[in-house]
N, C-alpha and C positions, 0 to 999 in steps of 0.2 A: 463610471470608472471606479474600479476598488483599487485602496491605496493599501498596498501590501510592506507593512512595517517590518523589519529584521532591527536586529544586536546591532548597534554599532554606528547608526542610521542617524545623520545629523538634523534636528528638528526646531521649529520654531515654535515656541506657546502661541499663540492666537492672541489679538491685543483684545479681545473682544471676552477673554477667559475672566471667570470670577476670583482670581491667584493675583498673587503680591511678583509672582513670577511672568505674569502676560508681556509679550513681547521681547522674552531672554531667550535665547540661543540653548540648546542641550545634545544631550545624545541619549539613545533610548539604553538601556542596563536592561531591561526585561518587558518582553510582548508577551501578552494574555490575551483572551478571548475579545475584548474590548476597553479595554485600556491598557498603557503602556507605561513604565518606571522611566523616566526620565532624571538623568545627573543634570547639573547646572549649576557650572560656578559664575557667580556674583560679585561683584563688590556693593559694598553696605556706604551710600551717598557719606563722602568727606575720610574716609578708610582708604588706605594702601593693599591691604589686606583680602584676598579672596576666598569668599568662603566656596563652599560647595552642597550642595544637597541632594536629594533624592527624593523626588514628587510623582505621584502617578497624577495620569492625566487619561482622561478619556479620547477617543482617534480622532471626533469631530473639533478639538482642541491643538490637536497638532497640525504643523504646518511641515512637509518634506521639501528640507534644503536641497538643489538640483546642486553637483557639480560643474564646473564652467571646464 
């Protein structure tokens, strides 16, 4: 099965990733040939405060959220 990523695409980091992000929620900003730009906002443990970032990840790394 290939897993065909687009813009906009809700994804999960993989918990199994070598990232301080594994097992955070994103949405992809930009697809390339084998990896993808993933947004991700966070909050930093004991903060109010959400940051946000911008991480690329390789596809074997993402997980595609299904809509219910």
């Amino acid at each position: 099965m290939i897993k065909k990523y687009r813009v906009g695409q809700r994804v999960r980091i993989r918990q199994g990733t070598d990232s301080d992000f594994a097992g955070h929620l994103g949405v992809i900003v930009y697809v390339g040939v084998s990896i993808c730009d993933v947004k991700i906002a966070h909050k930093q443990h004991g903060s109010y405060m959400t940051s946000t970032c911008i991480a690329t990840f390789p596809y074997d790394d993402l997980e595609i959220l299904q809509r219910d």
